[in-house]
N, C-alpha and C positions, 0 to 999 in steps of 0.2 A: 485415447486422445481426448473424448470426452469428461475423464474426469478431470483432467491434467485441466481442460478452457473452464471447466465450473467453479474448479477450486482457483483460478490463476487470481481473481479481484484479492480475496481471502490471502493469497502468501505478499499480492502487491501492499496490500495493508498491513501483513504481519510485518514486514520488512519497512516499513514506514515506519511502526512502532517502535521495531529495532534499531532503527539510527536514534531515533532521539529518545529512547534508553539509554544508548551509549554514547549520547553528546551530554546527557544529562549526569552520568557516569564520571566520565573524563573530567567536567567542569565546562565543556566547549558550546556554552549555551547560547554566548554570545554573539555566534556567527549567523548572521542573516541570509546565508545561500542554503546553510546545513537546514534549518528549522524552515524556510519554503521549499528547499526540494522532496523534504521526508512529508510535508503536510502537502505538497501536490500528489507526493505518490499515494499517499491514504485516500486524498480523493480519488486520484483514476483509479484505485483500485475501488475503491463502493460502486464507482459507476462500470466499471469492466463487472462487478460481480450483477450487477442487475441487470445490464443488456445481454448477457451472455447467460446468461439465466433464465432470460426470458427467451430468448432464441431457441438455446439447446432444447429448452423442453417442448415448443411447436413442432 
């Protein structure tokens, strides 16, 4: 369970990545919910991988 909370920032960002590769892909650049929710999700994931980073290892 421990690895699964250290790596979770790490797949929330990889998956952030992955929508807008694939809105970039498709041509679907021009939607303004797709490109804030994939760059909200990149953010929570940085900040998931530092608080829970700093946690598990205390």
């Amino acid at each position: 369970m421990n690895t699964f909370l250290k790596n979770l920032g790490l797949i929330m960002v990889m998956l952030g990545a992955i929508i807008l590769i694939v809105c970039f892909a498709t041509g679907n650049v021009n939607e303004n919910y797709i490109l804030v929710g994939s760059a909200a999700l990149i953010i929570a994931g940085i900040v998931t991988y530092i608080v829970l980073n700093k946690r598990i290892s205390e």
